[in-house]
C-alpha positions, 0 to 999 in steps of 0.5 A: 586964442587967435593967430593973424595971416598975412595975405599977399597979392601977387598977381595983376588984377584985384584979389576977391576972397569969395569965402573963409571958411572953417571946418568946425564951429569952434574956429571963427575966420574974420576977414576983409570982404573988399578986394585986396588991390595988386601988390598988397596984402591984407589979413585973416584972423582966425580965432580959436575957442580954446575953452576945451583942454587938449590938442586941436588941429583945424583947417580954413579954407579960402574960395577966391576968384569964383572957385579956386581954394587954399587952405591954411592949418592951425593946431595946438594944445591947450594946457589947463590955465592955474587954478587961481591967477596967482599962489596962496599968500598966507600973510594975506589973512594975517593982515585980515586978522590984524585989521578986523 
């Protein structure tokens, strides 16, 4: 699972983010390692391994401009996918049986 944010420059001078980090090993932040100029915006992506069920709730943080941080928050549930991609078709295995 990912959820894309947006990062917006605001200031005068070029925006470095020294490090994205996330608080466990199952959120993966991948980001732009070159200098956001000013006035633009880039993105973090941050990934979200959602192979458990259950409700998650991660932090990432930024470091930027040597030692300033931010932290952006992701949380959710994750549901239990359907135990096939789609319902039982019992006209499937008639059609088997008539082209056997």
């Amino acid at each position: 699972v990912t959820y894309v944010f947006q990062i917006a420059n605001t200031g005068s001078t070029p925006l470095t983010l020294d490090n994205v980090q996330a608080s466990c090993g199952c959120t993966t932040p991948e980001w732009n390692r070159e200098a956001i100029p000013a006035g633009s915006t880039d993105k973090i992506k941050v990934g979200y391994n959602a192979a458990s069920e259950g409700v998650f709730d991660k932090y990432i943080t930024i470091t930027y401009s040597g030692n300033l941080t931010k932290q952006l928050h992701i949380k959710g549930t994750v549901w239990k996918a359907p135990a096939g991609s789609a319902p039982a078709n019992a006209s499937v295995q008639i059609l088997k049986q008539q082209n056997q």
